[in-house]
C-alpha positions as CSV (number, residue, x, y, z in Angstrom):
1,X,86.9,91.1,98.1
2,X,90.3,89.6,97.6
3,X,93.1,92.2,96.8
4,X,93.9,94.2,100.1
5,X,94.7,97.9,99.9
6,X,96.9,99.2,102.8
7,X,96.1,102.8,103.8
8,X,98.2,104.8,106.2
9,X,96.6,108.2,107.2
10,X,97.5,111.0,109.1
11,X,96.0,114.5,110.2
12,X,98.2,117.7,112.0
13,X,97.3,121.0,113.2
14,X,99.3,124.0,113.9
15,X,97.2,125.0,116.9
16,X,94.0,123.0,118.2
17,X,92.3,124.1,116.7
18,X,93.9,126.4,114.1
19,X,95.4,125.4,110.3
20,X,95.4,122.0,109.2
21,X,96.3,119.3,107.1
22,X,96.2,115.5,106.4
23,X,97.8,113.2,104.2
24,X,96.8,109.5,103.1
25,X,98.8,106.8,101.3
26,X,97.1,103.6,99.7
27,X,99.5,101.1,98.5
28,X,98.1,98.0,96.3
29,X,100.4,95.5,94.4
30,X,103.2,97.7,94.4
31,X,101.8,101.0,93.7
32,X,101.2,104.0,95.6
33,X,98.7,106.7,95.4
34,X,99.3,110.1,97.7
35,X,96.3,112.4,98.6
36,X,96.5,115.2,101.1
37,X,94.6,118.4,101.8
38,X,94.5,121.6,104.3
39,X,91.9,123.6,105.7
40,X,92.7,127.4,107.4
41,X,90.8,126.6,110.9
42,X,90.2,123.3,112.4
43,X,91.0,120.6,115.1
44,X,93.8,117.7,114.6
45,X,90.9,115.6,115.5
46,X,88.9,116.7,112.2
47,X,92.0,115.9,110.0
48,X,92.4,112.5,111.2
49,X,89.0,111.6,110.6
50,X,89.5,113.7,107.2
51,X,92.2,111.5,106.0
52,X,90.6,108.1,106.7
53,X,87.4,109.2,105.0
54,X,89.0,110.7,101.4
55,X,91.5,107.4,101.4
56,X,88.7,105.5,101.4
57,X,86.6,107.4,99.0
58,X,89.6,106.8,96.2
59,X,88.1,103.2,96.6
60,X,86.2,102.9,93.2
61,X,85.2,99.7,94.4
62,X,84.5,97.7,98.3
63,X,88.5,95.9,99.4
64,X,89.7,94.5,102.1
65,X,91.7,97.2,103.6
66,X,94.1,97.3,106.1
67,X,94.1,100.9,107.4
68,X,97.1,102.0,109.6
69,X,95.9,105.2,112.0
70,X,98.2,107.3,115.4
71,X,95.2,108.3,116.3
72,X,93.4,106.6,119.0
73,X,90.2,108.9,118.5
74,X,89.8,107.5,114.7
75,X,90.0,103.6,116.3
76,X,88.4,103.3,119.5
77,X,85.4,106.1,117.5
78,X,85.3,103.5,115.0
79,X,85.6,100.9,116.5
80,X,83.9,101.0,120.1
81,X,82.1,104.6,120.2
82,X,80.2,105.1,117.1
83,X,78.2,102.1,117.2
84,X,76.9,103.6,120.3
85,X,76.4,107.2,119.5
86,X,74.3,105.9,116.8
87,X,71.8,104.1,119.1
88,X,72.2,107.2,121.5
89,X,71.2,109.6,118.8
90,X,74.5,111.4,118.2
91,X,74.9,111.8,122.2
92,X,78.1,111.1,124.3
93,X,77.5,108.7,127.3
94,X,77.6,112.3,128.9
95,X,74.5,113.2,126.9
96,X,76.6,115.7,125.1
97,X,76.1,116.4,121.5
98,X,79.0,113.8,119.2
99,X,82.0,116.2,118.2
100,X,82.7,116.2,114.5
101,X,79.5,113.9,113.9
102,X,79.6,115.1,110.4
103,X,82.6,113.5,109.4
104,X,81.5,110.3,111.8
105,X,78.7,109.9,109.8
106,X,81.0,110.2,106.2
107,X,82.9,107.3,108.0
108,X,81.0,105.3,108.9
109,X,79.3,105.2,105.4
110,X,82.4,104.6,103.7
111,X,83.4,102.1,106.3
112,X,81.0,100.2,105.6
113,X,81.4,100.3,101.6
114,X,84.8,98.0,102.8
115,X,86.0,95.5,105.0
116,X,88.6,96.8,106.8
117,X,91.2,95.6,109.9
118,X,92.1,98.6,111.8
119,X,95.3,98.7,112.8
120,X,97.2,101.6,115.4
121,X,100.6,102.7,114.8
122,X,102.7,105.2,117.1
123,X,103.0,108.6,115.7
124,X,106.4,109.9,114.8
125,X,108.1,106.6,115.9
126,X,109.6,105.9,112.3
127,X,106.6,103.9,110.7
128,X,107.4,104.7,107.1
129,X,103.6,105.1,105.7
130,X,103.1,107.2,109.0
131,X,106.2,109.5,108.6
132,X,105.5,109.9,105.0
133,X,101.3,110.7,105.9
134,X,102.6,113.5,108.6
135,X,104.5,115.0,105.5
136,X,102.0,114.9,103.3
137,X,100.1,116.4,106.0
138,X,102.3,119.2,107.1
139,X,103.3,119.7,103.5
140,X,99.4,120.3,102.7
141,X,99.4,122.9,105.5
142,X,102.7,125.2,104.4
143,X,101.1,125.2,100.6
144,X,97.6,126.8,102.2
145,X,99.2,129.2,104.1
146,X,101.5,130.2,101.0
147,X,98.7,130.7,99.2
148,X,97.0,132.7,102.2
149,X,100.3,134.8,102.3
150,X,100.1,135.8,98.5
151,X,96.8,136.4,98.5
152,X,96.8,138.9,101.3
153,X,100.2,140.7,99.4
């Protein structure tokens, strides 16, 4: 693995839960690739971890990545919780059942197709790749619910 990809994600929600959306950027050697999506009812939690795991599908191949997250949920979950849950058999130190352990389980098998240095970034505080992920995001959202809108016309 020698070229590194930089991916910034983001995920938003018009009520938690309610309609959502995410947005991912990967930039490698001067090029940039956009990806977003929307979904009419979920959590901002669930687009977070949505981003993260369709930028790194558009790997065709394992990188070194340097992803670039504002969500504390996708880094310390990656980072510090999964590996636990795992051993606990999808169970929270509270012996709860793991929220959203589908798409846990999606990341943590592309995770692990990569190596990757995950890297926090405060939301809405001007971060280019951030700013442009929350509009990819947000933009994903208004073109569902236009679609929703002329459908139900």
């Amino acid at each position: 693995m020698s070229e590194v990809v930089e991916i910034y994600t983001d995920g938003a929600c018009r009520g938690n839960p309610g309609p959502g959306g995410w947005g991912a950027l990967l930039a490698v050697r001067g090029r940039e690739k956009e990806l977003s999506g929307a979904e009419s009812h979920t959590t901002n939690n669930r687009m977070e971890l949505q981003a993260v795991i369709c930028a790194l599908q558009a790997l065709k191949r394992p990188v070194d990545v340097r992803l670039y997250t504002d969500s504390q949920y996708v880094r310390n979950g990656i980072l510090s919780w999964l590996p636990q849950w795992k051993v606990r058999g999808w169970r929270t130190l509270g012996k709860q059942p793991v929220k959203n352990q589908d798409l846990w389980e999606l990341l943590d098998a592309e995770a692990a197709r990569h190596r990757i240095e995950w890297h926090w970034v405060r939301g809405h505080a001007g971060v280019p790749g951030n700013e442009r992920c929350d509009a990819l995001a947000n933009a994903a959202i208004d073109a569902m619910l236009a679609v929703d809108s002329r459908l139900r016309e």
